[in-house]
C-alpha positions as a Python dict, from the first residue, in 0.01 Angstrom:
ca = {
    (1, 'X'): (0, 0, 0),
    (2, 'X'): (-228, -272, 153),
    (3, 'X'): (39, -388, 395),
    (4, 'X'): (121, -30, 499),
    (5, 'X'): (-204, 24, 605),
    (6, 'X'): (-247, -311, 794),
    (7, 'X'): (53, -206, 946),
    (8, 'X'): (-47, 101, 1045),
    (9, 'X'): (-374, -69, 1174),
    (10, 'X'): (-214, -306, 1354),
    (11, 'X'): (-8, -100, 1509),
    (12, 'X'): (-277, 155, 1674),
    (13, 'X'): (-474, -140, 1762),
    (14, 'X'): (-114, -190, 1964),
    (15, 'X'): (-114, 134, 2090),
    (16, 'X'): (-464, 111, 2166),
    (17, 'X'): (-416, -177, 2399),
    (18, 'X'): (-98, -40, 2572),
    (19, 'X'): (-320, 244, 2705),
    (20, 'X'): (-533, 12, 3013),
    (21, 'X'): (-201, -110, 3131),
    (22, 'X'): (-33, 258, 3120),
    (23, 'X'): (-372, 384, 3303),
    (24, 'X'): (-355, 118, 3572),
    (25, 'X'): (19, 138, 3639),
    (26, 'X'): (-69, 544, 3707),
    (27, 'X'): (-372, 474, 3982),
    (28, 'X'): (-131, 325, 4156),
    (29, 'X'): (126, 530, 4201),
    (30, 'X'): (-92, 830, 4238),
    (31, 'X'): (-225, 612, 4512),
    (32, 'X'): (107, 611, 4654),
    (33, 'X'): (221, 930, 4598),
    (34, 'X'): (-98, 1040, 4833),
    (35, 'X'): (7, 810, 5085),
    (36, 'X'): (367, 971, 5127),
    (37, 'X'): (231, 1339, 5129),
    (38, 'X'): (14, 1203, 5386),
    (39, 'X'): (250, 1083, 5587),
    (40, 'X'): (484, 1363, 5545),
    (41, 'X'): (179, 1594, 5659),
    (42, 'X'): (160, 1382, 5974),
    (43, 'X'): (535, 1355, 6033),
    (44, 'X'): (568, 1770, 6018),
    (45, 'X'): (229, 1773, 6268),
    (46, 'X'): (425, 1498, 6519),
    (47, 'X'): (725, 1739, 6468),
    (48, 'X'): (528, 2053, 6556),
    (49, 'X'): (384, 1880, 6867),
    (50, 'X'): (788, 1780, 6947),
    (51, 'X'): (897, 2107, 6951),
    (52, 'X'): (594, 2287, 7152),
    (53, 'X'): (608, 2026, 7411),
    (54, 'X'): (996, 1893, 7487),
    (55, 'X'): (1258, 2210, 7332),
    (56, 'X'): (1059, 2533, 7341),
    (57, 'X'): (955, 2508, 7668),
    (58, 'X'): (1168, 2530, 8027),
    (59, 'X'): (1320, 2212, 8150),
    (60, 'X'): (1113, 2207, 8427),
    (61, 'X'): (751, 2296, 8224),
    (62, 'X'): (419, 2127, 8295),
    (63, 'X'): (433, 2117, 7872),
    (64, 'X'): (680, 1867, 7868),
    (65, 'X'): (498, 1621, 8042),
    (66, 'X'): (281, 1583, 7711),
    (67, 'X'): (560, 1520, 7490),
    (68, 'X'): (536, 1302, 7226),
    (69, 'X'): (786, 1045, 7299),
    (70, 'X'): (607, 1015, 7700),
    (71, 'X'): (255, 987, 7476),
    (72, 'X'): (359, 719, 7274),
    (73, 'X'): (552, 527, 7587),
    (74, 'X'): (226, 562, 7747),
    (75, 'X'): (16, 422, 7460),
    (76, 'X'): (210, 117, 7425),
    (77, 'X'): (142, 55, 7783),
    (78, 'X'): (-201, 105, 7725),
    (79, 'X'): (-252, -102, 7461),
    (80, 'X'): (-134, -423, 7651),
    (81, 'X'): (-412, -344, 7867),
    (82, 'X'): (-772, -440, 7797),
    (83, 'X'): (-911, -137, 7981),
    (84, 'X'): (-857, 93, 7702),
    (85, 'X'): (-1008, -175, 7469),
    (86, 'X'): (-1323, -183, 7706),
    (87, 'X'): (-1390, 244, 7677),
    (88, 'X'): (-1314, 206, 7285),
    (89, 'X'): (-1628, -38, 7280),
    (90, 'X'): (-1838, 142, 7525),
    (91, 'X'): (-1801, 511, 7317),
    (92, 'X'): (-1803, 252, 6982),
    (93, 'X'): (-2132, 125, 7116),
    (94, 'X'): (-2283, 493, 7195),
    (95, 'X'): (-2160, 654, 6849),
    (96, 'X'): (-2342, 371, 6677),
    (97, 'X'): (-2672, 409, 6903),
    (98, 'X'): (-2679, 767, 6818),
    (99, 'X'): (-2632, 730, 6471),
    (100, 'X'): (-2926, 456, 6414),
    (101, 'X'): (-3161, 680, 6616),
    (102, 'X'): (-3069, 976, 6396),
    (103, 'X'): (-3164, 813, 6085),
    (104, 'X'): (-3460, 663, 6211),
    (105, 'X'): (-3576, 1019, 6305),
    (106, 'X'): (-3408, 1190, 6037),
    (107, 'X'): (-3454, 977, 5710),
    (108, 'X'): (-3891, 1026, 5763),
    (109, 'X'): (-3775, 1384, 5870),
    (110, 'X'): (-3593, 1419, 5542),
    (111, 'X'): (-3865, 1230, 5265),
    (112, 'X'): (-4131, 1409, 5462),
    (113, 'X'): (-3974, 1749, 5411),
    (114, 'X'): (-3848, 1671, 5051),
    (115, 'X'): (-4154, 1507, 4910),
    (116, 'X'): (-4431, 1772, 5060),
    (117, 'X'): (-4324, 2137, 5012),
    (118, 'X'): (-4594, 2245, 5295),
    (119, 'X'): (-4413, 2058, 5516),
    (120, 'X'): (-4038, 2193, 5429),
    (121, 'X'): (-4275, 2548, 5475),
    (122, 'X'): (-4373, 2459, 5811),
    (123, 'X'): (-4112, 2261, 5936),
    (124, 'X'): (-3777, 2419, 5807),
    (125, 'X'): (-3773, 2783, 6045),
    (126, 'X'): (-3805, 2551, 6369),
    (127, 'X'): (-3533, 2252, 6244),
    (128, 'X'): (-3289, 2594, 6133),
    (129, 'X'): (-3343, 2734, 6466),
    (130, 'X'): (-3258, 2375, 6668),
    (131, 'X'): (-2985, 2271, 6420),
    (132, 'X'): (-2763, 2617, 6491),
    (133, 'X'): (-2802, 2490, 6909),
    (134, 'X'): (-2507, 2367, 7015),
    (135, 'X'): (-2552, 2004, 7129),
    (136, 'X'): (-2400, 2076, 7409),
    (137, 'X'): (-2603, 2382, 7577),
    (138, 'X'): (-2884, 2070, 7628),
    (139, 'X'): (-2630, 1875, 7874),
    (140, 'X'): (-2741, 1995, 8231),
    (141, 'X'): (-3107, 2008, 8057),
    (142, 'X'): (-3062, 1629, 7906),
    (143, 'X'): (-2947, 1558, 8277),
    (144, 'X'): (-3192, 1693, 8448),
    (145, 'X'): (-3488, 1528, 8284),
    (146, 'X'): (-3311, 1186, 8186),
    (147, 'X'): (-3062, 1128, 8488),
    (148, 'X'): (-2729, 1025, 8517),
    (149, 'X'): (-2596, 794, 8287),
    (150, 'X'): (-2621, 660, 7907),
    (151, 'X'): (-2961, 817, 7836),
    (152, 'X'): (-2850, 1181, 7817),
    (153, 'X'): (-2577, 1078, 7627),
    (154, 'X'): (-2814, 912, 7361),
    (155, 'X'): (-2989, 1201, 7327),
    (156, 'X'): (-2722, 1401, 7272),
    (157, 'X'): (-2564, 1246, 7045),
    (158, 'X'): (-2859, 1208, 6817),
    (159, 'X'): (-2979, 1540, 6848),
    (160, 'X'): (-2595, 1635, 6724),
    (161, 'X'): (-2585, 1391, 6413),
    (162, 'X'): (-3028, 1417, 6310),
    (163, 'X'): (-2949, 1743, 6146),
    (164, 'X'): (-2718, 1682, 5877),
    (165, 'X'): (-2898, 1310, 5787),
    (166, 'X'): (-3241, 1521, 5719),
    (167, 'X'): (-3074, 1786, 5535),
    (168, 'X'): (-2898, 1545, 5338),
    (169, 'X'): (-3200, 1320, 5269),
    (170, 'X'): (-3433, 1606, 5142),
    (171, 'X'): (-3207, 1734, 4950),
    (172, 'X'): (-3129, 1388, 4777),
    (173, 'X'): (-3530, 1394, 4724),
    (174, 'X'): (-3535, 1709, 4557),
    (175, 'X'): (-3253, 1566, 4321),
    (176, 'X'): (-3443, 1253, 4213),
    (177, 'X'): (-3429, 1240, 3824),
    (178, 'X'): (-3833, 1369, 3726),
    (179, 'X'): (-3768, 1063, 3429),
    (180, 'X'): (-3789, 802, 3714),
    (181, 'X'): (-4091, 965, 3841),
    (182, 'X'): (-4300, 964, 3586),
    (183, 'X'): (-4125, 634, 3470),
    (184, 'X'): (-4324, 483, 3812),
    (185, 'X'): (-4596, 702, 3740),
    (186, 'X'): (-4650, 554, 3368),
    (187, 'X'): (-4629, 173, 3506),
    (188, 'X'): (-4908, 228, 3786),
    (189, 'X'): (-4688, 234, 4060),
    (190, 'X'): (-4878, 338, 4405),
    (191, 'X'): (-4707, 571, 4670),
    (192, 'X'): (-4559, 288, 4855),
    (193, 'X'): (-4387, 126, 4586),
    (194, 'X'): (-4283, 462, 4415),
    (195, 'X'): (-4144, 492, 4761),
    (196, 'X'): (-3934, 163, 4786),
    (197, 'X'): (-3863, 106, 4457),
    (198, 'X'): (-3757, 424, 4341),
    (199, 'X'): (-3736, 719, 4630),
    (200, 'X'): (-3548, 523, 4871),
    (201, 'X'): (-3298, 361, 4634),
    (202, 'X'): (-3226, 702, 4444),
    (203, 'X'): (-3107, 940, 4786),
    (204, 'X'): (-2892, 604, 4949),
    (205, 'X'): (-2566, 823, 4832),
    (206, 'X'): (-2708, 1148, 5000),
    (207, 'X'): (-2832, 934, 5338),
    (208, 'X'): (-2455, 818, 5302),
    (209, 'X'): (-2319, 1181, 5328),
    (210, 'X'): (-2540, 1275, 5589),
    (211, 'X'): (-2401, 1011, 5786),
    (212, 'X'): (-2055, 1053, 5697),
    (213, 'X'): (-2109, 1389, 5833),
    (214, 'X'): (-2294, 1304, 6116),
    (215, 'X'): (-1986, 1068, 6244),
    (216, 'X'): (-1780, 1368, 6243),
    (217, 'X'): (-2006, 1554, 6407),
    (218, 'X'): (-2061, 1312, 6695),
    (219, 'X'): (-1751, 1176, 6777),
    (220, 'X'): (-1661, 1529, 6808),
    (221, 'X'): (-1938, 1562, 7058),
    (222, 'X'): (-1887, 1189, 7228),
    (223, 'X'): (-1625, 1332, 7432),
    (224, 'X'): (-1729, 1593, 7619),
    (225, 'X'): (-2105, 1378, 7652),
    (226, 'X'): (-1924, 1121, 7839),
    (227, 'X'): (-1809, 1372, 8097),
    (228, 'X'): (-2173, 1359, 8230),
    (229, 'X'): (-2156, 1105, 8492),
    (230, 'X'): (-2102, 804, 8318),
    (231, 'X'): (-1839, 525, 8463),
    (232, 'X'): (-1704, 463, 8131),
    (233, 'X'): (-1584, 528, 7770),
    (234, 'X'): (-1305, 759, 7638),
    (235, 'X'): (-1435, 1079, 7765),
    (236, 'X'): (-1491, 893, 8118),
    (237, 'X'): (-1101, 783, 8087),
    (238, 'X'): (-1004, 1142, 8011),
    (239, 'X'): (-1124, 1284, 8290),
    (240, 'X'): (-975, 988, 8494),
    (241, 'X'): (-618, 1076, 8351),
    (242, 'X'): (-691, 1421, 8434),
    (243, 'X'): (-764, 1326, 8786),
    (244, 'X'): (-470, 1082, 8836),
    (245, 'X'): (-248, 1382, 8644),
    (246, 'X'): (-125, 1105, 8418),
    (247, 'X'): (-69, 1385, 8164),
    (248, 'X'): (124, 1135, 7901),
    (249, 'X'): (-167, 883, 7920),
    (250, 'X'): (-405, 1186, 7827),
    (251, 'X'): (-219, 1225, 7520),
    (252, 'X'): (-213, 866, 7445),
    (253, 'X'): (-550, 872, 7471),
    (254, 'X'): (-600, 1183, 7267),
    (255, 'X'): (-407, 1008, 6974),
    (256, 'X'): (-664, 704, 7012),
    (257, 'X'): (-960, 925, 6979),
    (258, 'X'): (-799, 1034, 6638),
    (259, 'X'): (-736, 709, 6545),
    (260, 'X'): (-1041, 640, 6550),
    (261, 'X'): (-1184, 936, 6419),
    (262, 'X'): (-996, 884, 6127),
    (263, 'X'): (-1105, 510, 6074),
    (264, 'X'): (-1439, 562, 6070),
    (265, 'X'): (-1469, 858, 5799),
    (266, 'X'): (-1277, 629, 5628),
    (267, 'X'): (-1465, 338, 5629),
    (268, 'X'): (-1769, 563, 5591),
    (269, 'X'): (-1563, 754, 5278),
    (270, 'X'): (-1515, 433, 5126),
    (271, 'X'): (-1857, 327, 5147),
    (272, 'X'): (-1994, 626, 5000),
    (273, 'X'): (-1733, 619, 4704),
    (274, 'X'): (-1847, 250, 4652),
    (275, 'X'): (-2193, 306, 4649),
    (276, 'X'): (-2109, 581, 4371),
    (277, 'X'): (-1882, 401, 4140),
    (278, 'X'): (-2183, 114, 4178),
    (279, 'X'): (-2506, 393, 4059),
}
């Protein structure tokens, strides 16, 4: 009786211990099967753009000029050359200016809003009103007062990506646990260090969001900001392919600015999950 119970112990305690390995061999291939439907996603969106721009239309169609296989001739090209590498930095370099300047302004904007409830009452109609502007209606405005060149873009961009890092921010305040509050309130702690020690550390995954967001918000924007004069970056070397009518090296360059796009809400995605799995 004895040894059919250690047996029977023994043998869950087995089972027990199979399960990690069964768990871990699944997160992989999940991970994998995402991959594939990914890639069969992209594979039916490169065969969509086939088919609009090199068989439906006429043999001798503007479309066809921004084929696929033309796009892809012209971004190997491209890529051997370091001009395209010198716009990728410039627009890299303006994304990341906006972005500190937005959370500079919009992290105070945020605690200020989510910590003091007159404030959200005054402050909240006029941010509403400005955050439903497109960032774009300010461009001949931005020109006008701040010249040609990479000031108006600046502005731009951060007034595109403030709105969803102070959104983001108060509400991470308003989500604080109350225990870790009056935890810091219990132990004497001033403002300041209520502040730092627990405020600050507690909305990090909502700042995270609202800068996720923000990303996608300006390099969405980037674009058409870098049409304003400026003598380089990828909106720059759009409209110089659009001058030259070097229709495949648009495209080529259109696939870059998605490439990119795509990197950094990934990196950005990561981070955030990171910071997550580590609170």
């Amino acid at each position: 009786m004895s040894s059919e119970v250690t047996h029977g112990t023994s043998g869950a305690q087995l089972a027990v211990s199979d399960q990690p390995s069964a768990v871990q061999t699944a997160k992989p291939a999940g991970a994998l099967s995402t991959v594939l439907a990914g890639l069969v996603g992209l594979a039916g969106l490169f065969v969509l753009w086939w088919l609009a721009t090199a068989v439906l239309p006429a043999p001798d169609s503007l479309a066809r000029q921004f084929s696929p296989v033309q796009a892809l001739q012209s971004l190997v090209q491209m890529v051997r050359d370091p001009e395209l590498f010198w716009h990728v930095a410039v627009s890299l370099k303006r994304v990341l200016v906006g972005l500190v300047l937005a959370l500079l302004i919009g992290v105070p904007l945020g605690l200020l809003i989510g910590l003091w409830r007159k404030a959200e009452a005054t402050l909240s109609p006029s941010f509403q009103f400005l955050r439903m502007i497109s960032p774009l209606s300010w461009m001949p405005i931005a020109v006008m007062v701040l010249g040609v060149g990479d000031a108006p873009v600046y502005f731009l961009l951060t007034f595109a990506a403030v709105w969803p890092i102070v959104l983001n921010t108060s509400a991470g305040v308003r989500q604080l646990d109350p225990a870790w509050l009056q935890l810091a309130s219990s132990l004497a702690a001033t403002r300041w260090e209520t502040l730092w020690r627990v405020t600050l550390p507690g909305i990090v995954g909502h700042v995270l969001t609202g800068t996720r967001l923000a990303v996608g918000i300006v390099w969405i924007v980037l674009v058409p900001c870098e049409m304003l004069g400026v003598s380089a970056g990828l909106g720059y070397f759009i409209l110089d392919t659009r001058d030259r009518m070097a229709y495949s090296e648009l495209m080529a360059l259109v696939i870059v600015i998605g490439i990119l796009g795509f990197l950094l809400d990934y990196a950005l995605r990561k981070l955030c999950q990171r910071w997550a799995v580590r609170y």
